[in-house]
Residue, then its C-alpha position, 0 to 999 in steps of 0.5 A: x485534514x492532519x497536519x504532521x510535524x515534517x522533520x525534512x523534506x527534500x527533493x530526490x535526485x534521478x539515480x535515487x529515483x531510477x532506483x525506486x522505480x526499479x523497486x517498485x517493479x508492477x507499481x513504477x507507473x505511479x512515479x513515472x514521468x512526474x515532474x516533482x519527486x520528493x520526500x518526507x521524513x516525519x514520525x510516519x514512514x517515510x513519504x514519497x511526494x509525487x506532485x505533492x501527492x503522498x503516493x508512494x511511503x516506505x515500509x522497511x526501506x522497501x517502497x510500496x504504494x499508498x491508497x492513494x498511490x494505488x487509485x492511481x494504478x491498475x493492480x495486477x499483482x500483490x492483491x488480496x480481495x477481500x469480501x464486502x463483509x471485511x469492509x467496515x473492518x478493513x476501514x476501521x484497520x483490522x488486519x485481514x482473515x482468511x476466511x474473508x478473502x475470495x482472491x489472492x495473487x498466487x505469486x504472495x509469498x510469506x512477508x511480501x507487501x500487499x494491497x487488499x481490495x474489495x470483491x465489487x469494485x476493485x478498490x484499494x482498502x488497506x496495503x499490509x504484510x503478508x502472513x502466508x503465502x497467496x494460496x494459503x490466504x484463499x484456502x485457509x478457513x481460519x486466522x489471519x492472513x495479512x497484518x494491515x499497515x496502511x488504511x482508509x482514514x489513517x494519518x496517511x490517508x489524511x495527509x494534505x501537504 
């Protein structure tokens, strides 16, 4: 368990929230009919509290899933699969190789924000920036493909509120 210094923490109002859920298109599930919604300004990215639960963090204001925000969905686009031989080195942080993705959203472009899962169970992993487009990262045979952001075991992962 990590205990992080909160600097705020605050309900959000309906409009602020309305717009998130607009942001957060295929994901809004996730904040959908919850009853609490607030927020959390530390020395992390900003977190979204749904329930008390860090679901949703902000990542260049742009709001996006956490891993476990993402257990709570059904991934249907922005994915990168990765092979099971990633998978130590994803839980460890590493950023992901093309030569290790069998599977990608066609619609990634360059700089969009992704959820990498595994090819077996479909779980999330780690959520990153994408490096180049979802064609790319599945028929590219070297270099990286997305720059990892959030993982299994990070300061987000950990944080009990």
């Amino acid at each position: 368990m990590l205990q992080i210094k909160i600097r705020k923490r605050y309900h959000l109002k309906k409009k602020k929230i309305k717009e998130i859920i607009e942001k957060l298109d295929d994901f809004s599930n996730i904040i959908i009919n919850q009853k609490t919604v607030e927020i959390i300004k530390s020395e992390l990215p900003d977190i979204l509290l749904i329930d008390n639960k860090p679901l949703i963090m902000f990542i260049d204001d742009d709001p996006f899933p956490t891993l476990k925000g993402a257990l709570k969905t059904d991934i249907k686009s922005k994915y990168v699969v990765v092979d099971m031989g990633a998978v130590k080195f994803m839980a460890k942080g590493a950023d992901v190789m093309s030569p290790g993705i069998t599977e990608a959203d066609p619609m990634i472009k360059e700089g969009d924000l992704v959820i990498i899962i595994d090819e077996n169970h479909r779980k999330p992993l780690a959520t990153g920036r994408s490096l180049i487009s979802g064609t790319d990262m599945v028929k590219n045979s070297e270099g990286k493909a997305v720059k990892t952001l959030h993982h299994i075991g990070d300061e987000i992962w950990n944080l009990e509120i």
